[in-house]
N, C-alpha and C positions, 0 to 999 in steps of 0.2 A: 056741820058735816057729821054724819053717822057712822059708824065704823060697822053699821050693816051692809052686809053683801060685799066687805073689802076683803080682800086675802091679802093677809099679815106674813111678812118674808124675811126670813132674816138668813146668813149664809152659817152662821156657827150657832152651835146651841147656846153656847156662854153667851152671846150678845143677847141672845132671847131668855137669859136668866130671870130676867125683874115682869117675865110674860108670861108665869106659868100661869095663870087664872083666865088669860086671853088666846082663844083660838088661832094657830096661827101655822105658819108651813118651816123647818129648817130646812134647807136646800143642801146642804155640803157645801163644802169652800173650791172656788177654783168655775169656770166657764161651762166647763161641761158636768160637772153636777149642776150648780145652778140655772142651765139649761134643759136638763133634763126634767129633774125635779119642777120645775116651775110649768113647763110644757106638759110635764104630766098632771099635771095639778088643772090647770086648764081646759082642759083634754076631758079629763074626768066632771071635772063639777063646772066648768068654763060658764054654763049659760048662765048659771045666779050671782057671779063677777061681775060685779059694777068697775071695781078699780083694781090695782094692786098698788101695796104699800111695800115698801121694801126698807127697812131701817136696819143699822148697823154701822160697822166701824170703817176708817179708813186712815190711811196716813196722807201728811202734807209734805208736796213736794213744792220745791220754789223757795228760793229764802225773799220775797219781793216785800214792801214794805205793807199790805193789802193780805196777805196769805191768812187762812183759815185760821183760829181761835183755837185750841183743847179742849175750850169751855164751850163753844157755838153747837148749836145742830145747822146742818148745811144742808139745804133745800137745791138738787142737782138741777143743773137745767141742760148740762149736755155729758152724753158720753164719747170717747176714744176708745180702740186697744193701743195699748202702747207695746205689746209683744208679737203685733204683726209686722213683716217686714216691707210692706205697701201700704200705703195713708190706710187707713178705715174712714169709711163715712161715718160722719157726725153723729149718734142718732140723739133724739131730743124726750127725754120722757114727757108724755102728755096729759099728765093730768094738772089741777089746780094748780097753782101759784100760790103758798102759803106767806112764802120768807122772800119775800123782794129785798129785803136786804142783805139777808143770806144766802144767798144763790149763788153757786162755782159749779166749773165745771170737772167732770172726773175721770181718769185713765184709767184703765180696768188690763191686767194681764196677768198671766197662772203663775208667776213670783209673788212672793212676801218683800216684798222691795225695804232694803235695808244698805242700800251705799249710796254715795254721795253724787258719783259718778252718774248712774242710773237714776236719781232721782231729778238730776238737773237736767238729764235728757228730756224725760216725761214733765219737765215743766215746761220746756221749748215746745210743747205739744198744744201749748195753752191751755195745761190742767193743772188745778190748785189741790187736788186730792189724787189718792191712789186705791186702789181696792184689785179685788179678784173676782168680781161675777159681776158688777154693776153692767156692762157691756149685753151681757147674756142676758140681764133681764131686761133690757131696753127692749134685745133687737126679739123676743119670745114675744112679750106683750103687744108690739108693733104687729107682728106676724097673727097675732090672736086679737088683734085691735080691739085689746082693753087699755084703759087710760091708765098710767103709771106715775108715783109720784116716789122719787127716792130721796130719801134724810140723812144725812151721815153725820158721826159726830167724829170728829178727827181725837185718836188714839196717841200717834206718834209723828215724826218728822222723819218715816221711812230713812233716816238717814245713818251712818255706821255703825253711832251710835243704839239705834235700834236691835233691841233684841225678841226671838219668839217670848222667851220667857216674862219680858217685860208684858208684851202683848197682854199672856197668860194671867198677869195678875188687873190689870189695869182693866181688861172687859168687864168685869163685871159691875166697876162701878161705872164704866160707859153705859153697862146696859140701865142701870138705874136710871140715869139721867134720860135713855132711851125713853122710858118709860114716863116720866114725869113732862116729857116732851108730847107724847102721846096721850095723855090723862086730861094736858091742858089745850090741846091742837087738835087732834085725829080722834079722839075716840067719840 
């Protein structure tokens, strides 16, 4: 697999730390940047898109005995909102299948989810991960019917314990691992 003709996505620059040498797009954090950003991105250069790749971070929600790794990268195979107050449809990213054995599925909503409360709601959702624009780029790519393929490597346990500042220090050797995930998979 070539990393020609992919658009490289990430939602925070820090996640895209270990990418400065590799062409790629930061979107902003949150639904409506990463829909914006991404749609215009599309919009603009869309026709020489073969896929999008989207990598970065997320937290685990769920304490089940099966839940996400710190150390895994996680190959999505469905997204949620979990900050709608009517189901969302499911959407599915479409591209490859890398990590058959890694593959969960992921809530996507404009909080930094950090309680305990809220995190075991979003696992009743049937989602193992949490994030802030995965949503946004399902349903763009869908809408642009480019194939999509999202990776995440779980940061924290969105749970009380969870802080931004943790976040703050802890990206950037996510983004590392991002990176060496990519060097030996995607690129």
């Amino acid at each position: 697999m070539s990393a020609e003709n992919t658009l490289l996505v990430f939602a925070h620059r820090d996640e895209a730390s270990a990418f400065a040498d590799v062409p790629h797009l930061v979107t902003g954090v949150g639904k409506v940047n990463a829909a914006v950003s991404l749609a215009a991105a599309l919009a603009d250069g869309g026709a020489g898109v073969d896929r999008v790749v989207v990598l970065g971070t997320a937290g685990v929600v769920g304490d089940d005995p099966g839940r996400p790794s710190l150390d895994e990268v996680y190959q999505i195979s469905g997204v949620v909102q979990h900050d709608f107050s009517l189901p969302s449809p499911e959407l599915r990213p479409a591209g490859e299948t890398l990590l058959d054995e890694h593959r969960t599925v992921i809530a996507t909503g404009d909080v930094f989810v950090q309680d305990d409360e809220q995190r075991a709601r979003i696992a009743g959702l049937g989602a193992h991960l949490v994030d802030m624009e995965a949503y946004a780029y399902a349903s763009v790519c869908e809408r642009f019917g480019v194939p999509l393929q999202l990776f995440k490597i779980p940061s924290d346990f969105a749970d009380s314990a969870t802080t931004d500042a943790e976040w703050d220090e802890i990206v950037f050797r996510k983004s590392a691992q991002l990176r060496a995930f990519w060097d030996a998979r995607l690129a």
